[in-house]
C-alpha positions as CSV (number, residue, x, y, z in Angstrom):
1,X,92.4,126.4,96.4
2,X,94.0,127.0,100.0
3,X,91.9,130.2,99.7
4,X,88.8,128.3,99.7
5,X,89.9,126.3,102.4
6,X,90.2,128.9,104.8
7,X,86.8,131.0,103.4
8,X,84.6,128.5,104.1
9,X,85.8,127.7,107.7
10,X,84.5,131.1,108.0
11,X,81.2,129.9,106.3
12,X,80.9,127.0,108.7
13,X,80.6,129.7,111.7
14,X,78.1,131.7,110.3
15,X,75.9,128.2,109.3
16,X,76.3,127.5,112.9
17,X,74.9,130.8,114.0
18,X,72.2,130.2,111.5
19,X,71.4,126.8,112.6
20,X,71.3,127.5,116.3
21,X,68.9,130.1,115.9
22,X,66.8,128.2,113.2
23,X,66.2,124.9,115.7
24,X,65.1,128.1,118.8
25,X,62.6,129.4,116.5
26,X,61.0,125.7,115.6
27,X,61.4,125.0,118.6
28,X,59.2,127.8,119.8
29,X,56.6,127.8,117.2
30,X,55.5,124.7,116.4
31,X,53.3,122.5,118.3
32,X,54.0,120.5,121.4
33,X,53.8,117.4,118.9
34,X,55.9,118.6,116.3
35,X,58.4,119.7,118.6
36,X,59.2,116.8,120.3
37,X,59.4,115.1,117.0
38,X,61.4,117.7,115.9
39,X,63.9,117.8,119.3
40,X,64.5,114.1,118.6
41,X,65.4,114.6,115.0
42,X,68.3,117.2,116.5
43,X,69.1,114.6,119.1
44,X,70.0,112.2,116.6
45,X,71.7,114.4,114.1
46,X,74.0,115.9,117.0
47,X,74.7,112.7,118.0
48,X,75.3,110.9,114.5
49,X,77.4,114.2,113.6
50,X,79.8,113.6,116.9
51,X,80.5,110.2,115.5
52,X,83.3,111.2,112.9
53,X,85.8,113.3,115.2
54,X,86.0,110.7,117.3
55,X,86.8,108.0,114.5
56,X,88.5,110.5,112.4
57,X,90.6,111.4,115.2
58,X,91.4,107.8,116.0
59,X,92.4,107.2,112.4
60,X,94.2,109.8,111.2
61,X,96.7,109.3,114.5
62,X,97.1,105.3,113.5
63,X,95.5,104.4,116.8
64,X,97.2,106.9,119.1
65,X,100.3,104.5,118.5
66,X,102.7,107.1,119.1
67,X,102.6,110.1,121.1
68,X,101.6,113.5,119.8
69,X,104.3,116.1,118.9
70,X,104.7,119.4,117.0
71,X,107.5,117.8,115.5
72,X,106.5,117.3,112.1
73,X,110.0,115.3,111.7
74,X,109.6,113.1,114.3
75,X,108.6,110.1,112.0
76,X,111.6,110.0,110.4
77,X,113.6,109.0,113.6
78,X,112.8,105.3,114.0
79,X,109.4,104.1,111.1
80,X,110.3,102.5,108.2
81,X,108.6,104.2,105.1
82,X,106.6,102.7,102.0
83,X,107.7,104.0,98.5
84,X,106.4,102.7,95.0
85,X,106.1,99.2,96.7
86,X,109.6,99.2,98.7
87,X,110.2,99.4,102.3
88,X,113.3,102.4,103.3
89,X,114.3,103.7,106.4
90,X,114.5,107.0,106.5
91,X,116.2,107.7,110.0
92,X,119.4,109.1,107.5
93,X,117.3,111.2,105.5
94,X,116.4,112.9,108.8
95,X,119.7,113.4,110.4
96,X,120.5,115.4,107.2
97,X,117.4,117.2,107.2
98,X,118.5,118.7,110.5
99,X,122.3,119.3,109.2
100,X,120.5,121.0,106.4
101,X,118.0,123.2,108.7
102,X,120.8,123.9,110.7
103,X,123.4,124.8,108.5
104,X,122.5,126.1,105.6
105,X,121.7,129.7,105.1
106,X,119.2,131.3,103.0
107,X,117.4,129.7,100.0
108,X,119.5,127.8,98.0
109,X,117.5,125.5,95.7
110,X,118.2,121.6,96.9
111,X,118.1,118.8,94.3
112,X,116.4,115.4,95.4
113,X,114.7,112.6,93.9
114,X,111.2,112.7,91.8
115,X,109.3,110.0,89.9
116,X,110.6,108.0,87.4
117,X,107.3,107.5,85.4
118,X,103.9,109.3,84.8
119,X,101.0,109.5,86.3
120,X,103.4,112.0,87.9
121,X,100.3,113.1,90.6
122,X,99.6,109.6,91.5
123,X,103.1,108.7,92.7
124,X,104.1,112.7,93.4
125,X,101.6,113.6,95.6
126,X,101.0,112.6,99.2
127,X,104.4,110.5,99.4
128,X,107.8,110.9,100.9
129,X,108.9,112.7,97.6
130,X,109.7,116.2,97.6
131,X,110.7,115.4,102.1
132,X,114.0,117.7,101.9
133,X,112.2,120.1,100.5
134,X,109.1,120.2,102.2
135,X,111.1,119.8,106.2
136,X,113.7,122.7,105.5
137,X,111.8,125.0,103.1
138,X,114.1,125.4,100.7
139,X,113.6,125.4,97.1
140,X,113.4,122.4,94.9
141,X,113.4,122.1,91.2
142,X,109.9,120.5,91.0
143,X,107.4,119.7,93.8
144,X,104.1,117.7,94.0
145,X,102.9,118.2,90.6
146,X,99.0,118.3,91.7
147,X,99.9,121.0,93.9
148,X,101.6,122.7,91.2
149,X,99.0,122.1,88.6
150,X,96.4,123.9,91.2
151,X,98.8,127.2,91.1
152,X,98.4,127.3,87.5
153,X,101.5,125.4,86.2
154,X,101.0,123.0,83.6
155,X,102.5,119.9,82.3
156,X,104.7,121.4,80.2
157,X,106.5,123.3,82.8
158,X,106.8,120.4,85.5
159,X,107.2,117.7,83.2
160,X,110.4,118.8,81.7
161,X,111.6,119.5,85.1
162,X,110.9,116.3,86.3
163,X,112.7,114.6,83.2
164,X,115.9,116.9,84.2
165,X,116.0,115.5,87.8
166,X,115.9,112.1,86.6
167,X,118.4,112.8,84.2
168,X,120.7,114.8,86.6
169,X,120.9,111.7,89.1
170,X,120.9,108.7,86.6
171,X,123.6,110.4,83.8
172,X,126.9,109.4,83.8
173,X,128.1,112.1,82.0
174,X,129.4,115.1,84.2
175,X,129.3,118.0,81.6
176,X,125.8,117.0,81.1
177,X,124.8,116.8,84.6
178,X,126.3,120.5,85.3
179,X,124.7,122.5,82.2
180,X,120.9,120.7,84.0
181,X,122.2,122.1,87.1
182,X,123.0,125.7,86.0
183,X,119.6,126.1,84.4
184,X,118.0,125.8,88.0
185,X,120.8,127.6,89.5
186,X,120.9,123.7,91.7
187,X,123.6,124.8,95.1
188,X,123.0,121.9,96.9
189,X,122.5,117.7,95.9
190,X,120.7,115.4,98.2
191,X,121.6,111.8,97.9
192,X,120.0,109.5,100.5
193,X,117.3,106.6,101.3
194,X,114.8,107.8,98.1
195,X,117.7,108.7,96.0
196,X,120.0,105.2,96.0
197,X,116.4,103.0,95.9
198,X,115.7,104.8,92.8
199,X,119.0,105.8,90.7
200,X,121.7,103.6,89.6
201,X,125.2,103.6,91.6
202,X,127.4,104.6,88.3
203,X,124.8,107.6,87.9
204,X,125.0,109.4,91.5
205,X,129.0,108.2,91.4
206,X,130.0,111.3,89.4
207,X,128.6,113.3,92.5
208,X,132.2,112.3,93.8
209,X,133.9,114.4,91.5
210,X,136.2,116.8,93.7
211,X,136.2,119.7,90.6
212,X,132.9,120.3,90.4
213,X,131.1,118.8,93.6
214,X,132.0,119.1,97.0
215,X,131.1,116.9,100.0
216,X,129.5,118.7,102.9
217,X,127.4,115.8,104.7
218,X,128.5,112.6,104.6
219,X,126.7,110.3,107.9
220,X,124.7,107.3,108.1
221,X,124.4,106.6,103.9
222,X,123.1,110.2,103.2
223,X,125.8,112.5,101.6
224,X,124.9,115.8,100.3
225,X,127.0,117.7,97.9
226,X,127.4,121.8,97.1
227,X,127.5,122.2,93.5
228,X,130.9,124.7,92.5
């Protein structure tokens, strides 16, 4: 998909080209008549074309209501975030986002939080699900399942994955929890804004088990745990 993305940017260049040379050549042979109604019609479509980057522009910044940045973190600092109808604040999440970009090495696969229930694409996709992932780079267990679907995996490899997480964070039993783990080959456990909105307390408790789990983050209600 991202393939034809990028080919038909090329595409748009070369209609361009096209174009330009197509409204000379009109331009030069038709008559005087026709080419005043034709250099109006080009007027107007220039015109009515230049309306969208300056609307789209306007609307995909919110209103220019904050100012620009490179930082594609910088969101998490001080907005609050909508997810599956609840307000969170995510200004934890990114404070352990950094202490993960900082200080892990490599690419350990992370565990964090994915739907509870299907249409997996309509609550997956587009969201702040899959954020630890997606700001560090590091591997998760299952990402935005369109995305994933695109690439060629199907339902039967993402749905059991998803069904895994869930049953990873919202188990009580430890044994159980581990053997999920190993299969991914799981080093490190998020557990932050997304996670305690969405799993019960006795479920992410038995992260606090010393013999299997240890604490490396603990600040501002985000802990995240290195599986032993």
């Amino acid at each position: 998909m991202n393939t034809v993305f990028k080919f038909y940017n090329q595409v748009w260049v070369m209609w361009m080209i096209s174009a330009a040379f197509c409204i000379c050549y009109t331009l030069k042979n038709q008559k005087e008549k026709l080419r005043k109604v034709f250099s109006v019609f080009v007027v107007i479509l220039i015109l009515a074309s230049g309306i969208y980057p300056v609307l789209g522009t306007y609307t995909w910044l919110k209103g220019f209501e904050t100012s620009p940045t490179l930082d594609g973190t910088a969101y998490l600092k001080h907005s609050s975030i909508r997810v599956d109808g609840a307000s969170i604040e995510p200004a934890g999440d990114y404070l352990a986002i950094c202490w993960i970009s900082k200080n892990v090495k490599g690419s350990p696969v992370i565990l964090e939080a994915v739907p509870s229930n299907a249409p997996w694409d309509q609550q997956f996709d587009y969201t702040y699900y899959s954020r630890v992932s997606s700001l560090t780079g590091l591997p998760t267990v299952v990402g935005w399942v369109f995305h994933e679907h695109s690439w060629g995996y199907k339902t039967d490899i993402t749905e059991p994955r998803i069904n895994d997480v869930n049953i990873i964070y919202r188990t009580e039993d430890v044994e159980l929890a581990m053997k999920k783990l190993k299969d991914y080959d799981v080093r490190y456990i998020f557990v932050g804004s997304l996670e305690y909105m969405q799993y019960p307390e006795r479920g992410l408790q038995k992260f606090e088990d010393g013999n299997v789990f240890k604490k490396v983050y603990d600040e501002k209600g985000v802990q995240v745990y290195e599986v032993l």
